[in-house]
C-alpha positions in Angstrom: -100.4 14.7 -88.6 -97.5 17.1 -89.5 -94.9 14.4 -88.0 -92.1 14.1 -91.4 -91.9 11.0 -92.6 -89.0 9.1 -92.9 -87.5 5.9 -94.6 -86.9 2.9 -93.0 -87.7 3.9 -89.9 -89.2 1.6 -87.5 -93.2 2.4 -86.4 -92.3 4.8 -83.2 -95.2 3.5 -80.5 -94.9 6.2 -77.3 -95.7 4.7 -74.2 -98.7 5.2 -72.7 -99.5 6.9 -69.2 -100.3 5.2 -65.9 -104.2 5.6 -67.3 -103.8 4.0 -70.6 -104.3 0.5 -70.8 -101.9 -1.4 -72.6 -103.6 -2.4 -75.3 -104.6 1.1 -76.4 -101.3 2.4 -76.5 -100.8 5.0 -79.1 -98.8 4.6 -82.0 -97.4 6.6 -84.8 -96.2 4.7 -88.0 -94.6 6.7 -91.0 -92.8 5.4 -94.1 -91.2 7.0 -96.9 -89.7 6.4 -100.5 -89.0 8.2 -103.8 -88.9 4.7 -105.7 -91.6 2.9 -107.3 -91.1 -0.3 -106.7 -90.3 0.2 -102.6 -93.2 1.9 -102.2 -95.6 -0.6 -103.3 -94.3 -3.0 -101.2 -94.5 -0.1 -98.3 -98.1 0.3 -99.2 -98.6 -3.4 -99.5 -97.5 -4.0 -96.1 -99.7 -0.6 -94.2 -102.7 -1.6 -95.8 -102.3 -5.9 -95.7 -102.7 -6.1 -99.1 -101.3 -7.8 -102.0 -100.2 -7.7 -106.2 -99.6 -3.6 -105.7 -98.4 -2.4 -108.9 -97.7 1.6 -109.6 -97.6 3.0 -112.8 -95.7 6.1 -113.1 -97.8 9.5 -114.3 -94.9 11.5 -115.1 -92.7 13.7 -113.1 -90.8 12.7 -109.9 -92.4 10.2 -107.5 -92.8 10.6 -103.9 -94.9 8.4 -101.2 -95.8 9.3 -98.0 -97.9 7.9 -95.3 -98.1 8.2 -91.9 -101.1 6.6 -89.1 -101.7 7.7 -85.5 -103.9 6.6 -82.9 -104.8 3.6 -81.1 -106.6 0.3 -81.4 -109.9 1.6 -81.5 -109.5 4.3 -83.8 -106.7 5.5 -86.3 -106.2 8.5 -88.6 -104.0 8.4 -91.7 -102.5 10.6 -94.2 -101.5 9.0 -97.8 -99.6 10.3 -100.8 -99.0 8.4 -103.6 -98.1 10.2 -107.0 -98.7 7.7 -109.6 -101.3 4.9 -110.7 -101.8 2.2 -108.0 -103.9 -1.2 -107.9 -104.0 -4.0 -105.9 -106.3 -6.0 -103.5 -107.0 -6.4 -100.4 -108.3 -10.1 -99.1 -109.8 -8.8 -96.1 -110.7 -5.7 -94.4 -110.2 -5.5 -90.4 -112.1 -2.0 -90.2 -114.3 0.5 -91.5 -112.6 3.0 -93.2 -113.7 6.5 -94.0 -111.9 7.9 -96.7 -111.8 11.4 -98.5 -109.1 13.1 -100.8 -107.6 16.5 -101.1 -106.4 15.0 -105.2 -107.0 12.0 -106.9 -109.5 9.2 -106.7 -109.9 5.4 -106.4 -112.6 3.0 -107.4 -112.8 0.0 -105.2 -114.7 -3.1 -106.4 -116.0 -5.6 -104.1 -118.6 -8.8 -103.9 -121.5 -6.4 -104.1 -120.6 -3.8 -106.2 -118.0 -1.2 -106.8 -118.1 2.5 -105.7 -115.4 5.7 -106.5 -113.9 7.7 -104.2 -113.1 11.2 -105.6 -113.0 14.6 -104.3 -113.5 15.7 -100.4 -116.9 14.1 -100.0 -116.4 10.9 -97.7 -116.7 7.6 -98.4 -117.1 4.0 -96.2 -116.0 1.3 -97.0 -116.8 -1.9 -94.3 -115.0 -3.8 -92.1 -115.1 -7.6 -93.2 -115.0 -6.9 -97.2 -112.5 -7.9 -100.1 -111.7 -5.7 -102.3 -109.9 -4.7 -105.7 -109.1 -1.0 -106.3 -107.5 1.4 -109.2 -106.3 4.8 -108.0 -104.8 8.0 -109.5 -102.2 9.5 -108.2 -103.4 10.8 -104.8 -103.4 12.4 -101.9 -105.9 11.0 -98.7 -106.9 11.3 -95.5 -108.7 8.1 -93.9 -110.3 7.4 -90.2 -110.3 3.4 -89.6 -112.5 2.4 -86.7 -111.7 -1.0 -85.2 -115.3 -2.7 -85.6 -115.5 -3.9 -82.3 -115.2 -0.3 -80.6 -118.2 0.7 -83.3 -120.5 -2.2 -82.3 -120.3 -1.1 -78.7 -121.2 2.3 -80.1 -123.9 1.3 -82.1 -125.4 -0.5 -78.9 -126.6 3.2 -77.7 -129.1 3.3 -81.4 -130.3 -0.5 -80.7 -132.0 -3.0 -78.0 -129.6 -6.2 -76.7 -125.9 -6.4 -76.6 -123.3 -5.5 -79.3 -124.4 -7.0 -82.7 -122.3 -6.7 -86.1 -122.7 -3.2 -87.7 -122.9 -3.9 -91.6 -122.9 -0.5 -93.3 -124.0 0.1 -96.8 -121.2 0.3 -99.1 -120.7 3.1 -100.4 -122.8 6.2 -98.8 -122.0 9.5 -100.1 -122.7 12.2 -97.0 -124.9 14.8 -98.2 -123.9 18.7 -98.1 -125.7 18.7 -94.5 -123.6 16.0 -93.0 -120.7 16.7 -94.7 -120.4 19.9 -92.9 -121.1 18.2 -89.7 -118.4 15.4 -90.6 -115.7 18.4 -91.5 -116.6 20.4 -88.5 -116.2 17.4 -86.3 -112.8 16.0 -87.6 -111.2 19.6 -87.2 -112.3 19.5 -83.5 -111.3 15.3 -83.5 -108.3 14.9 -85.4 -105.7 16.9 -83.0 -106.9 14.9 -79.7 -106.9 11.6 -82.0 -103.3 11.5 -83.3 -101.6 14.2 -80.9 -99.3 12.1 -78.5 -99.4 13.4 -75.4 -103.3 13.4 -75.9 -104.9 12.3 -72.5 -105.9 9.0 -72.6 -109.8 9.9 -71.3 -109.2 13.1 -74.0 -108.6 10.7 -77.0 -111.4 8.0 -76.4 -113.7 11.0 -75.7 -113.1 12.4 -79.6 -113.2 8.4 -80.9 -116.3 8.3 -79.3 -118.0 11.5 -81.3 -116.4 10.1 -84.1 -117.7 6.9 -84.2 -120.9 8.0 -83.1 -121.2 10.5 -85.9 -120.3 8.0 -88.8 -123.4 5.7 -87.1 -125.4 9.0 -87.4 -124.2 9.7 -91.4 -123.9 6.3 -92.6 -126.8 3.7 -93.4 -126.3 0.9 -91.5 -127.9 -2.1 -89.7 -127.5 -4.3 -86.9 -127.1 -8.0 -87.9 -128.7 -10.2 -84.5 -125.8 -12.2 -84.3 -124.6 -13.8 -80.7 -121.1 -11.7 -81.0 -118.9 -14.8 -79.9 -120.5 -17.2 -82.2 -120.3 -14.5 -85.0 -116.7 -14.0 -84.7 -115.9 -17.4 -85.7 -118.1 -17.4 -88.4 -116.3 -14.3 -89.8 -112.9 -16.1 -88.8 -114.0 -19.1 -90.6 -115.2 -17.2 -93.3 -111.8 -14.6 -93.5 -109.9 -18.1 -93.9 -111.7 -19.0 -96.7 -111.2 -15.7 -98.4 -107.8 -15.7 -97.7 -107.4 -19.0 -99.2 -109.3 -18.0 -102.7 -106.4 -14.9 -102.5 -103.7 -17.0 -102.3 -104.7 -20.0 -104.8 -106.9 -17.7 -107.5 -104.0 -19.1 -110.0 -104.5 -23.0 -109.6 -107.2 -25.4 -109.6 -109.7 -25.5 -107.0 -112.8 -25.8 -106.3 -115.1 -25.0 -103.2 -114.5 -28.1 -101.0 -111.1 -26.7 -101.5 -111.8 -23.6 -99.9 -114.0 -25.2 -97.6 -111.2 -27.7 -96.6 -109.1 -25.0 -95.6 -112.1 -22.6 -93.7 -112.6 -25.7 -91.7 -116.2 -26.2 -92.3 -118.6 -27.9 -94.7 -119.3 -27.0 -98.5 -122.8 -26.0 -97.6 -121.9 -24.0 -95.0 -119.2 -22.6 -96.3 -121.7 -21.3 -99.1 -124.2 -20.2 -97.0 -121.5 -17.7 -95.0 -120.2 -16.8 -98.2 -123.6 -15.7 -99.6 -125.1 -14.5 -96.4 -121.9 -11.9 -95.6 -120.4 -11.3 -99.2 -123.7 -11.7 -101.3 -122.1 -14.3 -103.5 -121.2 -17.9 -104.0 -117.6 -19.1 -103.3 -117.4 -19.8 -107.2 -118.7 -16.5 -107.7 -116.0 -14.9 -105.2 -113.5 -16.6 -106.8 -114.4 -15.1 -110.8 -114.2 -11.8 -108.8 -110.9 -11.9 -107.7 -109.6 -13.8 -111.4 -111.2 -10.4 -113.1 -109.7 -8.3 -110.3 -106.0 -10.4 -111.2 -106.6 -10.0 -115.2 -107.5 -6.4 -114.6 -103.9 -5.8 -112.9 -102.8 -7.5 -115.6 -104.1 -5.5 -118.5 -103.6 -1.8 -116.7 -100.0 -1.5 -117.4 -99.9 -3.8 -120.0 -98.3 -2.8 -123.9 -101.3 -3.7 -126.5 -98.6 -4.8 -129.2 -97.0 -7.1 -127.0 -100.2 -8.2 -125.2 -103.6 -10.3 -126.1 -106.6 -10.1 -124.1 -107.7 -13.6 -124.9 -104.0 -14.8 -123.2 -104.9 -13.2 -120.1 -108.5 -14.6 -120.5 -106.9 -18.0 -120.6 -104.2 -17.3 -118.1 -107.2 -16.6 -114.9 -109.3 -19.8 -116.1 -111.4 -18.1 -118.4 -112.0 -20.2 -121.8 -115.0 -18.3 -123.2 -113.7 -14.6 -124.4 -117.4 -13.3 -124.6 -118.4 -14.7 -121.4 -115.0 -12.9 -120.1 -115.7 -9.4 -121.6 -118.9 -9.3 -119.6 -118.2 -10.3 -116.5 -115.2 -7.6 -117.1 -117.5 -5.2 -118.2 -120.3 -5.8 -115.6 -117.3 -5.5 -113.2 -115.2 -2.6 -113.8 -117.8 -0.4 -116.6 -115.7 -0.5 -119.5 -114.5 -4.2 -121.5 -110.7 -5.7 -121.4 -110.0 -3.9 -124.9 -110.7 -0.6 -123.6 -108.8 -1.6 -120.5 -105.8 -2.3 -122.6 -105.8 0.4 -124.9 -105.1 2.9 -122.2 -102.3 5.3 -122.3 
């Protein structure tokens, strides 16, 4: 993608031709800005996210992003030249990500995993998560999970099922090369705009086929219509812990607002994110006091005040969840330069 950026400017979507079907028109989006502030917002709104916070690493800032492709498949560019954190409630696709500089750690429900260097990394549709990045520069494919389920039926028996891939999978030299020399062929027939429309979903196709090929994964035997509102259901309920991690609830709350019962509600929870809605919920709180600490000055700031201030009364009981969570304790956390 060698289209300039530019501030302000409205996402450009070029219409598509007499074979394209409307919904798989393609679209180019690119946003700009030299100030802080404007481009966390910027980067708040490309990625859904929310409580992005940049920390300047010296020198002038610039961000840059800019996506092309379709519904089924996108490829984006990112440049971001200072600290960044933030979460995201709720992926909507599986992302393959790889840098040219920098490198982010993104915790999740299961786990946490860093992304450094020009070896790819997936991170799965349907998953929360809290990241910390460097100042970067990035080039991710996001594949709509629908289009990959329909992919995946070709490895499998029975109709589309949910694709759950590991978090986390590092390709080896061997499929690296294969990854690189595919994306090379890929990427021009992906984001070019006058791209036939048979042309583009050709190259999504490889593409989507290789990261089932490179990427552990498994098929989850799940009628699809029934398991699409369980993960609706389930993205409501998440989205709610988001929203009210800073009051008083607890998970009839959540499950109030998901529309099922407790026990259910619990059982999704556990059976998708591998922990409890109480459990989900200390997650984000750590992710919040984290974002909290980062850019925080150590003489002006206690850890046991942000402790208190995300619900958590015990300060030894808080360092290790924090330190089970993000490999280093709040003190260390706020004792960074």
């Amino acid at each position: 993608m060698t289209t300039p950026a530019t501030t302000g400017a409205p996402p450009r979507v070029d219409a598509p031709s007499d074979d394209t079907p409307g919904d798989l028109a393609f679209e180019r989006v690119t946003s700009a800005s030299d100030d802080l502030d404007e481009a966390c917002h910027s980067a708040e709104a490309v990625h859904e996210g929310l409580l992005f916070r940049g920390r300047r690493a010296g020198g002038a800032f610039s961000f840059r992003h800019a996506s092309a492709g379709d519904s089924r498949m996108r490829l984006e560019t990112s440049t971001f030249s200072a600290h960044l954190t933030g979460c995201i409630p709720w992926r909507l696709d599986h992302a393959v990500s790889w840098f040219e500089a920098g490198e982010v750690t993104v915790d999740h429900p299961g786990g946490s995993l860093t992304n450094a260097g020009s070896r790819p990394v997936l991170v799965p549709a349907e998953r929360s998560v809290a990241f910390t990045a460097t100042p970067y520069r990035r080039w991710t494919v996001r594949a709509d999970p629908s289009f990959v389920e329909d992919i995946a039926t070709e490895r499998h028996d029975g109709p589309s099922r949910h694709v759950a891939f590991v978090p986390g999978a590092v390709l080896v030299d061997g499929a690296l090369a294969a990854w690189r020399a595919l994306m090379v062929e890929a990427t021009p027939l992906i984001v070019g705009p006058d791209t036939p429309f048979l042309a583009r979903h050709t190259a999504q196709v490889a593409v989507a086929r290789l990261m089932l090929d490179l990427f552990p994964w498994r098929a989850v035997a799940v009628p699809r219509a029934r398991g699409r509102e369980s993960l609706d259901r389930l993205r409501r309920a998440v989205d709610y812990l988001h929203a009210h991690a800073g009051q008083a609830i607890v998970p009839a709350d959540v499950a109030a607002a998901a529309g099922v019962h407790t026990r259910t509600l619990q059982q999704m929870m556990q059976e998708h994110l591998g922990t409890s809605p109480t459990g989900y919920l200390r997650h984000i709180r750590l992710d919040r006091a984290r974002q909290d600490l980062l850019p925080a000055d150590p003489s002006d700031v206690l850890v046991s005040d942000v402790a208190r201030r995300w619900g958590f009364g015990n300060l030894g009981r808080f360092s290790g969840w924090y330190a089970e969570r993000f490999g280093e304790y709040p003190r260390d956390t706020l004792a960074r330069p």
